[in-house]
C-alpha atoms as a printed R data frame, in Angstrom:
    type eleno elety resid chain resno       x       y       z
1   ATOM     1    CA   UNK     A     1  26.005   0.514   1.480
2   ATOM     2    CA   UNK     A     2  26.109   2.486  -1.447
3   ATOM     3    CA   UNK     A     3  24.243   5.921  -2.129
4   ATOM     4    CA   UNK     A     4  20.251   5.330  -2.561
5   ATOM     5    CA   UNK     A     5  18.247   4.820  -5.583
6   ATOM     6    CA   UNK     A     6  16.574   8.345  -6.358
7   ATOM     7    CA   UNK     A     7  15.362   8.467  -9.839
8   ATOM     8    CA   UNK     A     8  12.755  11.154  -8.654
9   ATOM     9    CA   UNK     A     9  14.812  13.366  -7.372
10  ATOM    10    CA   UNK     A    10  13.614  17.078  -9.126
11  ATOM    11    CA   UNK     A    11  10.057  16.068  -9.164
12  ATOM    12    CA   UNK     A    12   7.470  17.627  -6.628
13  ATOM    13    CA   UNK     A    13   3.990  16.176  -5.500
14  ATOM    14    CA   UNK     A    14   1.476  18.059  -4.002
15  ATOM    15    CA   UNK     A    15  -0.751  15.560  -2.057
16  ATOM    16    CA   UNK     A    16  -4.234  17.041  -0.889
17  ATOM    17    CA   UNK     A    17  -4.774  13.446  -0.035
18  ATOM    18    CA   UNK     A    18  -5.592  11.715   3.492
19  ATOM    19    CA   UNK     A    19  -5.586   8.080   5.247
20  ATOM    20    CA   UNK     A    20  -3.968   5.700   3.550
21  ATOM    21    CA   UNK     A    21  -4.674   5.372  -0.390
22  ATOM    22    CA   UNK     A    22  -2.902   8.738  -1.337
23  ATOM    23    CA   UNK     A    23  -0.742   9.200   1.651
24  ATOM    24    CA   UNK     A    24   0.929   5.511   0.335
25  ATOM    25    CA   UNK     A    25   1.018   6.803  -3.641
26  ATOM    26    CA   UNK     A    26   2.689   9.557  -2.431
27  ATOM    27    CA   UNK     A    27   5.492   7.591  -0.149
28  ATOM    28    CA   UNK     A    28   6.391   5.410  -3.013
29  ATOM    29    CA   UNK     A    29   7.126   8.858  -5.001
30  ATOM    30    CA   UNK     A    30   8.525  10.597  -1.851
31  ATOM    31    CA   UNK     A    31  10.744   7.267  -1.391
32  ATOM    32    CA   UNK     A    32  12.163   7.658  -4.998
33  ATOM    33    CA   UNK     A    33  12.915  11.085  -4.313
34  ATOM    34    CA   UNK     A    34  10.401  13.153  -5.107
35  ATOM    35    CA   UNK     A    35   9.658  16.192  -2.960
36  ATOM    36    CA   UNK     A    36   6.546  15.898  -1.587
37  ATOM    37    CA   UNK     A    37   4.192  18.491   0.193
38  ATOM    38    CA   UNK     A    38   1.527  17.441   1.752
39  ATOM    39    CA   UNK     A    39  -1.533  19.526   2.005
40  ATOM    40    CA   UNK     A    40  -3.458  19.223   5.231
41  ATOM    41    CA   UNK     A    41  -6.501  20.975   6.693
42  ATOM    42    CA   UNK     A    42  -6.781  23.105   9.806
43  ATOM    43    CA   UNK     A    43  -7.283  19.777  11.626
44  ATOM    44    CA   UNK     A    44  -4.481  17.859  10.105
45  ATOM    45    CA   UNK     A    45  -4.981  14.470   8.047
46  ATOM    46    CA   UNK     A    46  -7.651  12.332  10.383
47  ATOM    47    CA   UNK     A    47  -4.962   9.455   9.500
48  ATOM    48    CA   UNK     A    48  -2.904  11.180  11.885
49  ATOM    49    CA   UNK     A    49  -5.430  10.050  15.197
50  ATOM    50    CA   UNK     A    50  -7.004   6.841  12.999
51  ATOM    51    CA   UNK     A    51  -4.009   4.108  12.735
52  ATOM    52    CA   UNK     A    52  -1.054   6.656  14.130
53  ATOM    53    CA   UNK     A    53   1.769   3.731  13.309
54  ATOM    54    CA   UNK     A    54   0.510   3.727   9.781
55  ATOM    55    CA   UNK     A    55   0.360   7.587   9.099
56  ATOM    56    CA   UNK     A    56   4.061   7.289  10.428
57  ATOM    57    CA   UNK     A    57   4.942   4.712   8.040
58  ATOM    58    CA   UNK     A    58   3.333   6.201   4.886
59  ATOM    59    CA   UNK     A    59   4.197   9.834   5.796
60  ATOM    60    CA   UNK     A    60   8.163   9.861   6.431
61  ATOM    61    CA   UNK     A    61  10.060  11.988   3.674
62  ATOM    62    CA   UNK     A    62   7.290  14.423   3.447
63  ATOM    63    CA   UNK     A    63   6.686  18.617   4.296
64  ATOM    64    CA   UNK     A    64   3.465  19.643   5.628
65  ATOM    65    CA   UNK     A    65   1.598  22.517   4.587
66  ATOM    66    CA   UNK     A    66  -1.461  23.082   6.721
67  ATOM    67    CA   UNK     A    67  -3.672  25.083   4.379
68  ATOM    68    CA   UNK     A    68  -7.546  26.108   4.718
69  ATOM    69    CA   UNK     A    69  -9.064  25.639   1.210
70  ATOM    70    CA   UNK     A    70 -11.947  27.075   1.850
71  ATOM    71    CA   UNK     A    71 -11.040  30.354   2.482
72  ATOM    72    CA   UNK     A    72 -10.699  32.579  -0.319
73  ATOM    73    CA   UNK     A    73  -6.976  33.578   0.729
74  ATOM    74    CA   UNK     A    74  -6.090  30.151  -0.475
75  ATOM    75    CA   UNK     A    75  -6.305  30.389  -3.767
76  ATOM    76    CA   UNK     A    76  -3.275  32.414  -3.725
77  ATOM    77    CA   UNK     A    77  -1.137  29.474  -2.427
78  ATOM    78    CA   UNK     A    78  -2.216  26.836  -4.423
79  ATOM    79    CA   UNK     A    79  -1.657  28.916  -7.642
80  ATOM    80    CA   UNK     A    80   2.142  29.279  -6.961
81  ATOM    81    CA   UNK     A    81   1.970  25.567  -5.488
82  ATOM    82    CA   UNK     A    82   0.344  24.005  -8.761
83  ATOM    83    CA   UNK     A    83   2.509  26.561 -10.916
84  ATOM    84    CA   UNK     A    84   5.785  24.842  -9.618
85  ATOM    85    CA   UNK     A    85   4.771  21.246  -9.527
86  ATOM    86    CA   UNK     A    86   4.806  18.326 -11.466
87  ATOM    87    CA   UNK     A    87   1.645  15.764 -10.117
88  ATOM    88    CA   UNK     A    88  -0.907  16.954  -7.594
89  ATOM    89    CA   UNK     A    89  -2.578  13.862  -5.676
90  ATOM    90    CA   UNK     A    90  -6.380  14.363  -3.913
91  ATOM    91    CA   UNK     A    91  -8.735  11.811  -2.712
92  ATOM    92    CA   UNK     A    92 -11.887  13.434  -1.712
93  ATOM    93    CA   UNK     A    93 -15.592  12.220  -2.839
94  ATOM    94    CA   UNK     A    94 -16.223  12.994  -6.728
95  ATOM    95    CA   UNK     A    95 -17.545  16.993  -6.675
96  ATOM    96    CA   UNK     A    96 -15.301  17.868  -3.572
97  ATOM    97    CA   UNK     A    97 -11.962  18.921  -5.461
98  ATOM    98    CA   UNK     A    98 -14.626  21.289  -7.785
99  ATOM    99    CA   UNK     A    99 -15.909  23.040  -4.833
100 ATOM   100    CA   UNK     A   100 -12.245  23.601  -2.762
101 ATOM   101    CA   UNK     A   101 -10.982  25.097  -6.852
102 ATOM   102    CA   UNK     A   102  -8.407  22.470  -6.607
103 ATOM   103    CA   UNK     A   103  -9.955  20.473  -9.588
104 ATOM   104    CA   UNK     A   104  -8.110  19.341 -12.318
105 ATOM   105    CA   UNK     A   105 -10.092  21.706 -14.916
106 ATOM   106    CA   UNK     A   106  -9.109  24.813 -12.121
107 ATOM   107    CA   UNK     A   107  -5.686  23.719 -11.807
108 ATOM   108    CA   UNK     A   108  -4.559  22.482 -15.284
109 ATOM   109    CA   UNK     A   109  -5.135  26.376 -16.312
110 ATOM   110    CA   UNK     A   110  -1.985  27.304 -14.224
111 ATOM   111    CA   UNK     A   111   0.117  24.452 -15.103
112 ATOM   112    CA   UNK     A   112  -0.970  22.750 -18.484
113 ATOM   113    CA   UNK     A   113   1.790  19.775 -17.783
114 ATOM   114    CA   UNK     A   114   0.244  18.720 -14.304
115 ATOM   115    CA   UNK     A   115  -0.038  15.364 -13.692
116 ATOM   116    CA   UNK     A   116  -2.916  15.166 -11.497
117 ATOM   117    CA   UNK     A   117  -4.432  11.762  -9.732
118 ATOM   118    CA   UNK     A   118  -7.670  11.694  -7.986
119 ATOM   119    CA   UNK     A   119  -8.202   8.894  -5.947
120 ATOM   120    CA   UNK     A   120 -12.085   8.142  -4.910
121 ATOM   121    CA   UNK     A   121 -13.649   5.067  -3.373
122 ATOM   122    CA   UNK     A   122 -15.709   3.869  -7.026
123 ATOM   123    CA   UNK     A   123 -14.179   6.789  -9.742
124 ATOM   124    CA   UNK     A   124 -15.218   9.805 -11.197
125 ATOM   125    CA   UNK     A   125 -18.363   8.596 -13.102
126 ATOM   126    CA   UNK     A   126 -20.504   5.767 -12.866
127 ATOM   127    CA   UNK     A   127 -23.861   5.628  -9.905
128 ATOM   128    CA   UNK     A   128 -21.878   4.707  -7.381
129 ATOM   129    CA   UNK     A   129 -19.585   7.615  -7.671
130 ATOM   130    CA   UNK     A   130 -20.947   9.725  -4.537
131 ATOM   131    CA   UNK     A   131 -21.647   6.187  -2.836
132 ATOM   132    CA   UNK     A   132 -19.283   6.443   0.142
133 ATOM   133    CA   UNK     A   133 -17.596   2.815   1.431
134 ATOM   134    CA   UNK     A   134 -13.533   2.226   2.724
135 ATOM   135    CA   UNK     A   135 -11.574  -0.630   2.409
136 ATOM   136    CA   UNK     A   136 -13.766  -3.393   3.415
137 ATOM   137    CA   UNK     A   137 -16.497  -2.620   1.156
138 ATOM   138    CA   UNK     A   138 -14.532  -2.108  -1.882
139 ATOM   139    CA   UNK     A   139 -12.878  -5.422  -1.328
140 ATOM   140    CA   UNK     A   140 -16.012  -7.108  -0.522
141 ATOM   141    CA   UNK     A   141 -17.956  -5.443  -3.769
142 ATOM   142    CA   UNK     A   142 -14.959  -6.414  -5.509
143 ATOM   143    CA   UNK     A   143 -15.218 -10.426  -5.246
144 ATOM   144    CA   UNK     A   144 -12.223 -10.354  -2.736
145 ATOM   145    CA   UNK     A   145 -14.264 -11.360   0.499
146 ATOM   146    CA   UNK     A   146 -16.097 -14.424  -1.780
147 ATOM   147    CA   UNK     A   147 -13.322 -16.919  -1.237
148 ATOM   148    CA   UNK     A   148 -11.507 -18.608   1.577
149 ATOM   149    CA   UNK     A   149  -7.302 -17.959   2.088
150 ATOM   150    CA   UNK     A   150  -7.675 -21.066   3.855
151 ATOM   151    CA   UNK     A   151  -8.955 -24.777   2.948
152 ATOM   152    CA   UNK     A   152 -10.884 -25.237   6.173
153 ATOM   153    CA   UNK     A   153 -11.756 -21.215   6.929
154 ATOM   154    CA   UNK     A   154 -14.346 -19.328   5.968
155 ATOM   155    CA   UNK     A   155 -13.451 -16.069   3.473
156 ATOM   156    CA   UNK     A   156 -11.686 -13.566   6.612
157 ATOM   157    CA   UNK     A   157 -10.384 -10.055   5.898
158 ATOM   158    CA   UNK     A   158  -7.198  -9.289   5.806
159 ATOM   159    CA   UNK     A   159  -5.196  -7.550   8.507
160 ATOM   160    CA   UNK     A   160  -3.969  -5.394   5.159
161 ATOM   161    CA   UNK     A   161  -6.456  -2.764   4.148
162 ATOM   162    CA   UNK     A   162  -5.847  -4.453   0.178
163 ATOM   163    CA   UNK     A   163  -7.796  -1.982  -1.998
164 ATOM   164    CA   UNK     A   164  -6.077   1.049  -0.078
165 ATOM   165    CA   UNK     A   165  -3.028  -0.097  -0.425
166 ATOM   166    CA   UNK     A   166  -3.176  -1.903  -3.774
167 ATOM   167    CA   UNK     A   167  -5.056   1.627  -5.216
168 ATOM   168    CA   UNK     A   168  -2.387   3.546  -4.143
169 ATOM   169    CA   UNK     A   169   0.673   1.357  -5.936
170 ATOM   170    CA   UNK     A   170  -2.019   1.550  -9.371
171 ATOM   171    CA   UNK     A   171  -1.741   5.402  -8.271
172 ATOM   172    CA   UNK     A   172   1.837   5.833  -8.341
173 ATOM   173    CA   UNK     A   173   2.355   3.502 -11.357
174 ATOM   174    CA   UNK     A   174  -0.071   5.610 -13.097
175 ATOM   175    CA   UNK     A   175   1.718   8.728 -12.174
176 ATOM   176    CA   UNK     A   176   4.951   7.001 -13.268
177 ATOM   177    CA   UNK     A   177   3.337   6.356 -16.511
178 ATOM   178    CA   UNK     A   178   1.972   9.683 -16.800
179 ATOM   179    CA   UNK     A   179   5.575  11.270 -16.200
180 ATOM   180    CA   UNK     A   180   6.852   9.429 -18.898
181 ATOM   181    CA   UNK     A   181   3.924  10.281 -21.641
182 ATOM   182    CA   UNK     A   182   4.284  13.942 -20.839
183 ATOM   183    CA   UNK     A   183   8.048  13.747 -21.663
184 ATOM   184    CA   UNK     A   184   6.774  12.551 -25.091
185 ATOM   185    CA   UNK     A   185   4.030  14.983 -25.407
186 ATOM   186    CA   UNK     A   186   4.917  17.898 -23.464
187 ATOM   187    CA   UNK     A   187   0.904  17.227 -22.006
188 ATOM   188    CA   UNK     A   188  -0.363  16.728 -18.575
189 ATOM   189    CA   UNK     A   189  -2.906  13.995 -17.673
190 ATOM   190    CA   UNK     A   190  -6.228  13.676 -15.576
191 ATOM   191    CA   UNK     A   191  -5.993   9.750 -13.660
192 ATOM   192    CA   UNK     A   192  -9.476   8.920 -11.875
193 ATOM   193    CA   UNK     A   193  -8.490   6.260  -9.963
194 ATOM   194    CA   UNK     A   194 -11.034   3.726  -8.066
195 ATOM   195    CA   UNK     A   195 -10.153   1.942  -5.322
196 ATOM   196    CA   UNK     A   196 -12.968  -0.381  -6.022
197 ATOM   197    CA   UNK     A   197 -11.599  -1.031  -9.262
198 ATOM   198    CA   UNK     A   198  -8.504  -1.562  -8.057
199 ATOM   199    CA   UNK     A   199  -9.683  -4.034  -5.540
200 ATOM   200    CA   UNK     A   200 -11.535  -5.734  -8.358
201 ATOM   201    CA   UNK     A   201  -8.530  -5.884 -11.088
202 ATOM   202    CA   UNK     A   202  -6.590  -7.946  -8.372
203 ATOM   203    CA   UNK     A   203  -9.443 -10.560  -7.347
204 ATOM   204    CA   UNK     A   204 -10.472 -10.774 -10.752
205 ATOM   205    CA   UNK     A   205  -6.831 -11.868 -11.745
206 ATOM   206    CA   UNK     A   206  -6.929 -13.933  -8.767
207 ATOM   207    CA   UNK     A   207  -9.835 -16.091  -9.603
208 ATOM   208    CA   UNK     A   208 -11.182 -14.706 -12.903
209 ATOM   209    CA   UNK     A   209 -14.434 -13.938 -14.365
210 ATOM   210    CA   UNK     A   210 -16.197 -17.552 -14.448
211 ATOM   211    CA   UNK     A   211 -19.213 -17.440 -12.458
212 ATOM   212    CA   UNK     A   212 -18.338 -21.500 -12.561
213 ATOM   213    CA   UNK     A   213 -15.242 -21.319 -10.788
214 ATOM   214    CA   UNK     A   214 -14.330 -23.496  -7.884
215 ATOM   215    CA   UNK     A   215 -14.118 -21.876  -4.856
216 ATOM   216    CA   UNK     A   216 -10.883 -23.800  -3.536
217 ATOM   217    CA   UNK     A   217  -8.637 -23.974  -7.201
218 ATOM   218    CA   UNK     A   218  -6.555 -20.779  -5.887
219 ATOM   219    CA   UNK     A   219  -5.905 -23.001  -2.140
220 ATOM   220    CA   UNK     A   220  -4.155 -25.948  -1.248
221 ATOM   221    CA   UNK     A   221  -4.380 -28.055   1.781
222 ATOM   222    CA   UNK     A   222  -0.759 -28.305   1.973
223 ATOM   223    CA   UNK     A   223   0.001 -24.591   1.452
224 ATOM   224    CA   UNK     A   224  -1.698 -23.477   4.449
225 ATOM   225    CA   UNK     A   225  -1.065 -21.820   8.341
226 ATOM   226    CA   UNK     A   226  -1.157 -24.579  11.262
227 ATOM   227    CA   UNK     A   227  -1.146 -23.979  14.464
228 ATOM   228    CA   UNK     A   228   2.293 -25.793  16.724
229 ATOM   229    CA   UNK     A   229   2.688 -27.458  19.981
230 ATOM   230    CA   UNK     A   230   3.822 -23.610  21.500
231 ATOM   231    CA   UNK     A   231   0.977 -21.756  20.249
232 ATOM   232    CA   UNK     A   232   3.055 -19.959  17.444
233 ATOM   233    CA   UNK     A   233   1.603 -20.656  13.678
234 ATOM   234    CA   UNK     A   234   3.823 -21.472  10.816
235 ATOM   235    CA   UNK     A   235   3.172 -21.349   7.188
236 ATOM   236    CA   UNK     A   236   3.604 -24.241   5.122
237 ATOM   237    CA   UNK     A   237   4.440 -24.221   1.432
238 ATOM   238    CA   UNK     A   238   3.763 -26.520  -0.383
239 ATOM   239    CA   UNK     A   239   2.948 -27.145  -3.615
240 ATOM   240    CA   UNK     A   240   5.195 -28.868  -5.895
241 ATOM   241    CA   UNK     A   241   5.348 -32.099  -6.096
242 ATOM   242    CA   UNK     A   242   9.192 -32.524  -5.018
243 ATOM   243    CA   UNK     A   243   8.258 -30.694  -1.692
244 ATOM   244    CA   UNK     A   244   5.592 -32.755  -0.881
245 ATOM   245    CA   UNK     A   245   7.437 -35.944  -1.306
246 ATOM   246    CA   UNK     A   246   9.943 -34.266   0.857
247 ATOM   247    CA   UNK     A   247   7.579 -34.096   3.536
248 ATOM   248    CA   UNK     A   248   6.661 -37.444   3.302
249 ATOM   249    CA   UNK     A   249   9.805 -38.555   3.460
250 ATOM   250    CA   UNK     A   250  10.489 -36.210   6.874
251 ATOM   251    CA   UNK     A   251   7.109 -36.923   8.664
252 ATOM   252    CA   UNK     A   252   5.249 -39.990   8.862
253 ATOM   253    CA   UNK     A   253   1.795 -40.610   8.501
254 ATOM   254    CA   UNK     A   254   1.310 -38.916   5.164
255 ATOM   255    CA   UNK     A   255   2.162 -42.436   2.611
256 ATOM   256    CA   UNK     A   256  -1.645 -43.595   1.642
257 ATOM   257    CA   UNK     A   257  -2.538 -43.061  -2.015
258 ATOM   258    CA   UNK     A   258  -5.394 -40.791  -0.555
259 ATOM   259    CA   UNK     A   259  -2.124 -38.276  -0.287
260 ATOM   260    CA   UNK     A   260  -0.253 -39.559  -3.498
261 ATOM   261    CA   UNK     A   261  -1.370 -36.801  -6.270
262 ATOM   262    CA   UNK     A   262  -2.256 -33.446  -6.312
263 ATOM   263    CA   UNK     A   263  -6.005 -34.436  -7.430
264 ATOM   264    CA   UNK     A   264  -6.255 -37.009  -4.730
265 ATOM   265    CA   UNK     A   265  -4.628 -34.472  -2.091
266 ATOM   266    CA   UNK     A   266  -7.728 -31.814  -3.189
267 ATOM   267    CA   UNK     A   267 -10.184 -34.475  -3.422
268 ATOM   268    CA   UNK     A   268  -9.609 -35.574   0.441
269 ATOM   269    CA   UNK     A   269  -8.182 -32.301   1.287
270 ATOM   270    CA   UNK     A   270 -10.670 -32.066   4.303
271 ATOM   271    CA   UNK     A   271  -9.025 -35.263   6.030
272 ATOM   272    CA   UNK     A   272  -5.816 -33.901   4.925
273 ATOM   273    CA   UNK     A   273  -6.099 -30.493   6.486
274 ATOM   274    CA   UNK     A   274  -7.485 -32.168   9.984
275 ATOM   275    CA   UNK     A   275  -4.567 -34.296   9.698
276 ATOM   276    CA   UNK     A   276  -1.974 -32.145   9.317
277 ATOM   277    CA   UNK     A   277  -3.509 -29.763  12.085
278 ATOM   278    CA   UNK     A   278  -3.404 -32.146  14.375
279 ATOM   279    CA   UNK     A   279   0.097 -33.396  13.104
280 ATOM   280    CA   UNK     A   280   1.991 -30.277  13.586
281 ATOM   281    CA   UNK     A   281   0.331 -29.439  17.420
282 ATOM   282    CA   UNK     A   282   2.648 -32.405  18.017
283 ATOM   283    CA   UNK     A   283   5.945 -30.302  18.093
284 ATOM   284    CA   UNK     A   284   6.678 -27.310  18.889
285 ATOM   285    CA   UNK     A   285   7.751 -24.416  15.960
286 ATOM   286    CA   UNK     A   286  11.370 -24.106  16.595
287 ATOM   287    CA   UNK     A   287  11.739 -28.068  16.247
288 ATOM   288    CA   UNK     A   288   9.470 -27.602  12.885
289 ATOM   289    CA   UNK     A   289  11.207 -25.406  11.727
290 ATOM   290    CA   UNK     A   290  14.828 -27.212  12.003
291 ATOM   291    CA   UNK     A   291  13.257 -30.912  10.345
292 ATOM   292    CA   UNK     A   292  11.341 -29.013   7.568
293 ATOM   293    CA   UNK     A   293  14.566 -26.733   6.948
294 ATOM   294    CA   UNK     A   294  16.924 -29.353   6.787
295 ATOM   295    CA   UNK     A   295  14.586 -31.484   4.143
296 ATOM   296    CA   UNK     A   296  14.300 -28.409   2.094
297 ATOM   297    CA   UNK     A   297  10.413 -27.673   2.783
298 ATOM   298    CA   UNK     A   298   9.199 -24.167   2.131
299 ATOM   299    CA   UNK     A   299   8.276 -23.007   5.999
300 ATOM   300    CA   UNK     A   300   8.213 -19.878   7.919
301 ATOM   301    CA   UNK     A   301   7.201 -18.766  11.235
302 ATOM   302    CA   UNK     A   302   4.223 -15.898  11.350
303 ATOM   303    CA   UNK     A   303   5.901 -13.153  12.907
304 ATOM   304    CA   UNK     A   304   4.917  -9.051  13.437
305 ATOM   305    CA   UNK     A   305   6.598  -7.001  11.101
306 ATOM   306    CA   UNK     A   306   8.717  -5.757  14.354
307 ATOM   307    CA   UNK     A   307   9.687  -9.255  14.861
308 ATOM   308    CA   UNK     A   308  10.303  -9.859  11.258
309 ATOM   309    CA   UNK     A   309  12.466  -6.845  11.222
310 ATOM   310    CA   UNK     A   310  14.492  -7.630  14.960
311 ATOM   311    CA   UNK     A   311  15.023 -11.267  14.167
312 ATOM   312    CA   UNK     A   312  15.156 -11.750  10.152
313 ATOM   313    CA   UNK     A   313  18.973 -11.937   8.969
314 ATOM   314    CA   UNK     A   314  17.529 -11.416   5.556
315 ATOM   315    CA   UNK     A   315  15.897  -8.534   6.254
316 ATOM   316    CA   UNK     A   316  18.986  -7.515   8.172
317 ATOM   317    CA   UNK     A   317  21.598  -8.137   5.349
318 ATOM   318    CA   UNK     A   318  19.548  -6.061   2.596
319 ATOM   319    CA   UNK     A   319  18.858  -3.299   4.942
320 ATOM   320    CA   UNK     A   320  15.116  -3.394   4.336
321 ATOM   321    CA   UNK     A   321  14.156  -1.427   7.654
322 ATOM   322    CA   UNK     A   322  16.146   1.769   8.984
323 ATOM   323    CA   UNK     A   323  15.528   3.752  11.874
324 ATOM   324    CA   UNK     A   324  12.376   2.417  12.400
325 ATOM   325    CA   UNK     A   325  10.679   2.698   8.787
326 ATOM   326    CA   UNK     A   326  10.984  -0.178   6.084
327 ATOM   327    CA   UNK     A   327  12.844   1.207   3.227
328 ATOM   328    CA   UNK     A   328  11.508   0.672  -0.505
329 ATOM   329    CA   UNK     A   329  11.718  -3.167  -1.467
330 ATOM   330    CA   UNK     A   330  13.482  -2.870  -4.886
331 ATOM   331    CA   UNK     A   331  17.442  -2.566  -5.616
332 ATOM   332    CA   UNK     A   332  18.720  -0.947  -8.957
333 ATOM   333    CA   UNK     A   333  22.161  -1.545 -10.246
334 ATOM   334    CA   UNK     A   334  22.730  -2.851  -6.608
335 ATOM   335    CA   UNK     A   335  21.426   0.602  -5.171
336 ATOM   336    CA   UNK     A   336  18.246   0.211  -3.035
337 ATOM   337    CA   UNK     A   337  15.696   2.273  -3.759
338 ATOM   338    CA   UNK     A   338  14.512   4.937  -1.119
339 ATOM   339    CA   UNK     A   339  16.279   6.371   1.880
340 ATOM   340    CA   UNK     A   340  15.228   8.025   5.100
341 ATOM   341    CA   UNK     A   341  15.496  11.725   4.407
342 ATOM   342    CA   UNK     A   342  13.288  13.313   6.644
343 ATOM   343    CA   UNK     A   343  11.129  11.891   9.447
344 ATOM   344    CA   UNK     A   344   7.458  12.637   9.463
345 ATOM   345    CA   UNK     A   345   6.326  15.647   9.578
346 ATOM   346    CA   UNK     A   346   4.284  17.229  12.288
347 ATOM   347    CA   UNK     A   347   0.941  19.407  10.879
348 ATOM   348    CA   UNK     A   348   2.002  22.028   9.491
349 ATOM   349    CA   UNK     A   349   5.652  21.704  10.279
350 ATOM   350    CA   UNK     A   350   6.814  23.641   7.078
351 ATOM   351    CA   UNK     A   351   3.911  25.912   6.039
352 ATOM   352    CA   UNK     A   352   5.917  29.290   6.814
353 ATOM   353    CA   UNK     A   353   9.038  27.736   5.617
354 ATOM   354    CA   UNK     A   354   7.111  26.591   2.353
355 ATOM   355    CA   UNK     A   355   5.489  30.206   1.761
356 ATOM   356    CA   UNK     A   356   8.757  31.826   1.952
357 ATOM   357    CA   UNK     A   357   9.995  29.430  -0.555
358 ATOM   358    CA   UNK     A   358   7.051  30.429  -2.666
359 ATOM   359    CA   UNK     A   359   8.004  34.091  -2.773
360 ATOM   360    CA   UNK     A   360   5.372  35.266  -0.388
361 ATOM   361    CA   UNK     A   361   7.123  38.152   1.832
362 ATOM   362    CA   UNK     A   362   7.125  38.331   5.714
363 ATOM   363    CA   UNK     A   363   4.197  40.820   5.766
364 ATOM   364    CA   UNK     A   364   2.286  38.054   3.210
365 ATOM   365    CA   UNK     A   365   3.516  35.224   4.874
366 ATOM   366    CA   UNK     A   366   1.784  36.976   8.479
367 ATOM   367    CA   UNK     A   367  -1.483  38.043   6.922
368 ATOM   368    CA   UNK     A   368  -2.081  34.582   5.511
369 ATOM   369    CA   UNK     A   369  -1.218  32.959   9.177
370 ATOM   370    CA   UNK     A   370  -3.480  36.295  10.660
371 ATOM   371    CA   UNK     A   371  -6.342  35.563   8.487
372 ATOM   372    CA   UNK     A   372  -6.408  31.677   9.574
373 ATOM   373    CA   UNK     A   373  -5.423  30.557   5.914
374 ATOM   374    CA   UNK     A   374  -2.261  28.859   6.864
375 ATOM   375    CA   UNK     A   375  -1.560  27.061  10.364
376 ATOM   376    CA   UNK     A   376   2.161  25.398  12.085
């Protein structure tokens, strides 16, 4: 494999951020090889105890820097930080950056170029900006819980924590963005980012703005997850016309005209849905999977990510998971993006090693850790 994609390489993030929306803006970045330091109180990032597997996964490539903001010491350390970075990251309720002097007003006086992101559950301004929610509630404010995903379920949430994760790629793109207008301008930029918002730019390009819309046009009966004769539950799908004829062709039953058309397959898409549940509890996956393969019918097993990863040649032949971590999902001039540079860190891993690099002396470097500023 040839050397990694690291366009970022140069660039350093300080990320005052915790669980998941941040943390994930700042793997992309750390992934394209930014250096990233992330900030963390006394206590550590509660992500750490929350979903451990996921602070592992969005926290690889990173330094740690446990800091106390509130005392007055630290003012000293985020100056030199701020003064030697390029985007600073924070998620904390709208007022809470103001009061820890780690605002964008407070830091842009140091470094008039920083790029600086907050990330807050409904934005900067508005009345529901001190409203606090997480994932769920953005997503179901948002219009993203009014659907069903499938034609005979009710609306369910997904295992994916959406407006975390989808607010944190609108993050780094935004930061991306940024990076590029201040090599224009020579200016910083303030991003208030909303993870509401966010949540609500995706469902609303889902299923639009119509309060007429129908509540099945983004669903198909055929493009669904049955359940097989083994237990296991594979994904079928289908939507074009040549597939379904396809499976027509490979499993009987399906040959009225009540099945003919796409309009007649939505108009008796409950029988349809019934039919093919019961249909597919006939075999088992494995022998699904072969006649549905071999007629060219879109069809895959649901599988863990661990299992995708173990068993998925595809996965396997692009390299898409390393030593345990999936690696970023784009290739560029056949390089793939991201690499496993450092695992993740442990709280305050680097904070003397970070102070030193600073220019704080040893005598600084042990009043700060004697005055319970800093922490390893």
């Amino acid at each position: 494999m040839s050397e990694p994609w690291l366009p970022l390489r140069g660039i350093r993030v300080v990320d005052f951020s915790m669980f998941v929306p941040g943390p994930f803006a700042s793997a992309i970045l750390a992934d394209l090889g930014a250096e990233v330091i992330k900030v963390e109180a006394p206590r550590g990032d509660p992500g750490r105890a929350y979903v451990p597997v996921q602070f592992k996964m969005e926290n690889r490539n990173k330094r740690s820097l446990s800091l106390d903001l509130k005392k007055e010491e630290a003012a000293r350390v985020v100056e030199k930080l701020v003064r030697s970075t390029d985007i600073v990251i924070e998620g904390f309720r709208p007022g809470v950056a103001k009061r820890l002097h780690i605002d964008f007003e407070s830091l842009s006086k140091i470094n008039s170029t920083l790029i600086y992101c907050a990330i807050s559950g409904y934005g900067q301004t508005g009345p529901w900006r001190e409203r606090p929610g997480h994932d769920v509630n953005y997503v179901a404010a948002a219009g993203g819980l009014a659907y069903p995903g499938q034609w005979l379920k009710p609306p369910a949430r997904s295992s994916l924590p959406v407006a975390d994760m989808a607010g944190g790629s609108f993050a780094a793109i935004a930061i991306l963005s940024s990076l590029h207008q201040r090599d224009q301008t020579g200016r910083g930029a303030f991003l208030d980012l909303s993870l509401f918002e966010s949540a609500f730019f995706m469902a609303a390009m889902r299923h639009g703005l119509d309060p007429r819309v129908d509540p099945r046009a983004h669903i198909f009966p055929v493009n669904d997850i049955f359940e097989c004769q083994d237990g296991k539950r594979l994904t079928l799908g289908i939507l074009e016309e040549h597939f379904w004829e396809n499976f027509r062709k490979a499993v009987p039953g399906f040959d009225g005209d009540e099945f003919a058309t796409d309009a007649s397959r939505r108009s008796n898409g409950d029988l349809l849905s019934k039919k093919l549940t019961e249909t597919m509890k006939a075999r088992t996956s494995g022998e699904w999977i072969s006649l549905l393969e071999a007629n060219d019918i879109p069809v895959d097993l649901c599988v863990t990510p661990a299992e995708a990863a173990a068993q998925n040649r595809q996965l396997q032949e692009r390299q898409a998971a390393t030593k345990g971590f999936a690696t970023f999902p784009v290739f560029a001039d056949g390089r793939r993006g991201g690499a496993l540079r450092a695992g993740v860190p442990k709280m305050g891993e680097h904070t003397r090693e970070i102070l030193v690099e600073l220019g704080f002396d040893d005598a600084e470097v042990a009043d700060f850790f004697k005055s319970r500023t800093v922490f390893a």
